[in-house]
C-alpha positions, -999 to 999 in steps of 0.1 A, spaced: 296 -18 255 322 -13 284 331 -44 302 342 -29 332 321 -33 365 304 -10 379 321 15 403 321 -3 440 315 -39 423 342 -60 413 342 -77 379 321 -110 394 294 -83 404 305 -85 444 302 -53 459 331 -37 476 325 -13 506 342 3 531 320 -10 559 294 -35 557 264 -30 587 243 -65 596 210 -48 609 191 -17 604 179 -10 637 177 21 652 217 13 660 223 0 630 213 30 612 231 55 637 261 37 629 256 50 590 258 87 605 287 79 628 307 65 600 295 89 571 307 116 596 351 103 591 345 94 555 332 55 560 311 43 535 287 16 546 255 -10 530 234 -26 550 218 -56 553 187 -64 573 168 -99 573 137 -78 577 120 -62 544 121 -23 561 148 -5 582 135 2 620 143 -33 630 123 -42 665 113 -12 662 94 -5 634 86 -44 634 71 -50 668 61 -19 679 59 9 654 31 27 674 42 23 705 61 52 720 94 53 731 104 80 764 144 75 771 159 90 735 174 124 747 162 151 735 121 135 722 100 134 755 81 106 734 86 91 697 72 62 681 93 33 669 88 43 634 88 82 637 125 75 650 136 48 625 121 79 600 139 104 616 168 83 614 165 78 580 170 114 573 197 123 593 214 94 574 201 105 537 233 129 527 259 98 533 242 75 508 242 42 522 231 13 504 207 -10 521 197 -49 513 167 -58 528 152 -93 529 187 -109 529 209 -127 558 244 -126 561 252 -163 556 287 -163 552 317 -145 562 356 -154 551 388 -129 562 409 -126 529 444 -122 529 446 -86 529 427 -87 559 391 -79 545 357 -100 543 344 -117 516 308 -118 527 276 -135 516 241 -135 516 210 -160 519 204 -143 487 239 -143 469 246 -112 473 284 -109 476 305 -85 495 342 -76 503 342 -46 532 375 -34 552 352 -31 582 317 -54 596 296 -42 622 269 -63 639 237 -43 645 219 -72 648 198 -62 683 191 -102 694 196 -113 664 172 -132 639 138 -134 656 103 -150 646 74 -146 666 62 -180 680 35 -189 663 -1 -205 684 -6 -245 673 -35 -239 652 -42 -260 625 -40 -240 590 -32 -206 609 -6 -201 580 -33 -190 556 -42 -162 576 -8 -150 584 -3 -109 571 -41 -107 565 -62 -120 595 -31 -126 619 -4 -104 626 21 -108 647 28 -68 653 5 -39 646 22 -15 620 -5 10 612 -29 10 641 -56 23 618 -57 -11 601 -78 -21 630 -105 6 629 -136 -14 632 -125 -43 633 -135 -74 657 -102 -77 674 -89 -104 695 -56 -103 709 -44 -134 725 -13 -135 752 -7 -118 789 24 -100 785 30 -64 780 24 -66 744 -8 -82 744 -19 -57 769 -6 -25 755 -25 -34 720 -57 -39 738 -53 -9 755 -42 12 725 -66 -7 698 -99 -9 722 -108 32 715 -107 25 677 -120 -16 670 -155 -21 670 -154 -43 695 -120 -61 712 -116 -95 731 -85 -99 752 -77 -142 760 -54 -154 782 -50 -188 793 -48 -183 828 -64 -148 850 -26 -143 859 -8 -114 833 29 -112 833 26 -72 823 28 -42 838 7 -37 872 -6 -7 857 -14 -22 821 -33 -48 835 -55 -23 860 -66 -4 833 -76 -36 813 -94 -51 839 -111 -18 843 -120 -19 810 -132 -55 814 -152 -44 843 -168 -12 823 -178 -35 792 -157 -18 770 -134 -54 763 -141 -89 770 -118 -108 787 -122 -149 780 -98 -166 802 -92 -196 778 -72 -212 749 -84 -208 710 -85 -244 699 -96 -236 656 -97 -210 636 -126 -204 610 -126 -183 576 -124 -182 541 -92 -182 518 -69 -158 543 -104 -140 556 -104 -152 593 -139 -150 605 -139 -165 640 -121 -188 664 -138 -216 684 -123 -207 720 -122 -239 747 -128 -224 782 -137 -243 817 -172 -232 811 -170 -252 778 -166 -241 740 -176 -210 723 -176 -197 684 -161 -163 689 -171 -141 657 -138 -118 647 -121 -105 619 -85 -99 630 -63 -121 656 -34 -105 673 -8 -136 690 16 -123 709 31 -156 725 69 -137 725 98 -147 697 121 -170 695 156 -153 693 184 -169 672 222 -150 665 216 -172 634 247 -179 610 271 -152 632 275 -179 656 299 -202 633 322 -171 624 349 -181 649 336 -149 674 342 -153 713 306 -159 726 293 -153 760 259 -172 764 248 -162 724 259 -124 732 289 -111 714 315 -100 744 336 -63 730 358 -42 750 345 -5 758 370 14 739 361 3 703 333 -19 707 350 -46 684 347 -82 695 374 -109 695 382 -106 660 402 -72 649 378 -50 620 348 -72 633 327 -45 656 297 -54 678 271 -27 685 236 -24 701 220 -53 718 241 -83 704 273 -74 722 278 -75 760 306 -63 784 311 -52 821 273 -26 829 262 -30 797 224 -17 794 200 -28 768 192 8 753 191 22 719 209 53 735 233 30 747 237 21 709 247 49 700 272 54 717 290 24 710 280 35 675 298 66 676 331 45 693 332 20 664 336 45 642 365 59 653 381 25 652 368 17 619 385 45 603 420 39 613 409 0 593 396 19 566 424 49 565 452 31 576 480 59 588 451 88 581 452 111 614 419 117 624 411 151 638 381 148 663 352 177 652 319 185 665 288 190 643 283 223 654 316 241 651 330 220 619 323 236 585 335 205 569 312 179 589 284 209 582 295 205 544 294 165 547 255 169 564 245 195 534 238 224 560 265 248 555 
């Protein structure tokens, strides 16, 4: 038997990368292609157990206007289609990991590692890492945690897991509000609660609601659920305080959307200039304080910066120009366009 590591691990078993990508975001995944496209190769490694980040985690269903070029997408039809425009570079990802650690070596790469052990040494780190980690908050319910993934969620992935169901979605921001909306045509019946009559969404969200309210097609408690009821992780109703008094409210599936809690986690202790827990980059690379370190997507700020994927992107497409002179040092680059350049054409298995 060969003792010799495998190619792209080192004899201890850390993997050795050109690039390594924290996050899998719509951004992070764009960053694959960008970087694929001069000869980068990248992993990536999301905290999450499925690329799409936000997006495929909060609201997978929920359609998306402002990407050029799709008049409307869903969170996961793009984190799909992103997925396949990435396929012919081959990235690796790690999902269900956290970058814990990172060290700068003496040749001027990272030793990184994660929550998992997983070891890396990459020329080049990008931080996809949209707000960082995030957990939604979770209602003070006594035992709610057995009900967690089966009876509560926390985001709707497949809408059509709550096709006759007895919904209630509790919160009065746009999220609870868009799910009553979009689930009320397909749950058997759906009970919007709020603890006040004052919504924080969209004027128009919350007409159509209240119309729906007013039409009998929802209920609408204004009050706070003090117990949950069920069997095992089968929730099968919530006693619901309210100033008439208290009710047993009869449902299957609760939807909480009291927002997240956003943390940059263990990036804050890697000796990176913060600016009130954003990462500050300049415009022309997008790399932060720390030269090969790159900051893309929602994490990083700087003079007009707009929270959009699109803006992503192009930051994406930036840092990879930068990356490669890290990665290729004294390599001239010739700048190409996908639709002219046999050898990009070549790289993207159309040509």
């Amino acid at each position: 038997m060969s003792s010799e590591a495998p190619a792209g691990q080192t004899g201890d078993g850390t993997i050795e990368t050109d690039a390594l990508i924290i996050g899998a975001g719509p951004v992070g995944l764009f960053a694959v292609f960008e970087l694929g496209l001069v000869d980068v190769k990248a992993h990536v490694v999301d905290i999450l157990g499925r690329a799409g980040g936000q997006c495929s985690e909060l609201y997978p269903d929920k359609p998306i206007y402002d990407i050029p070029g799709l008049p409307t997408v869903t969170g996961q039809e793009l984190t799909d289609r992103l997925m396949e425009q990435i396929h012919p570079f081959g990235a690796t990802f790690h999902f269900g990991e956290r970058v814990d650690e990172l060290e700068r070596l003496e040749d001027g790469r990272f030793r990184l590692v994660t929550d998992a052990g997983t070891s890396f040494i990459a020329k080049v780190v990008v931080i996809a890492a949209g707000g960082g980690s995030f957990t939604p908050k979770r209602p003070p319910l006594a035992g709610i945690e057995a009900f967690e993934g089966k009876s509560v969620h926390y985001a709707v992935r497949r809408m059509d897991d709550f096709r006759d169901k007895d919904v209630l979605v509790v919160g009065g921001g746009d999220s609870a509000l868009d799910w009553t909306l979009n689930l009320q045509p397909i749950a058997k019946s759906l009970t919007l609660m709020h603890r006040r009559d004052e919504f924080r969404g969209a004027p128009h969200s919350v007409e159509k609601m209240r119309a729906l309210a007013g039409e009998g097609k929802i209920r609408l408690i204004i009050g706070q659920a003090s117990a949950l009821h069920g069997t095992g992780d089968a929730l099968e109703a919530v006693t619901v305080k309210t100033k008439e008094g208290e009710e047993r409210l009869p449902i299957g599936v609760m939807l909480p959307f009291f927002g997240l809690t956003m943390k940059l986690g263990p990036v804050a202790n890697w000796g990176i200039n913060l600016n009130e827990n954003l990462i500050p980059v300049d415009t022309e690379k997008f790399e932060t304080s720390e030269p090969r370190i790159f900051a893309i997507g929602d994490i990083n700020t700087y003079p007009g910066k707009l929270k959009l994927i699109l803006s992503g992107f192009h930051e994406a497409a930036l840092m990879a120009q930068q990356a490669h002179k890290y990665v290729f040092p004294g390599k001239k680059l010739l700048f190409q366009y996908t639709t002219s350049s046999s050898n990009l054409q070549k790289k993207l298995g159309v040509n």
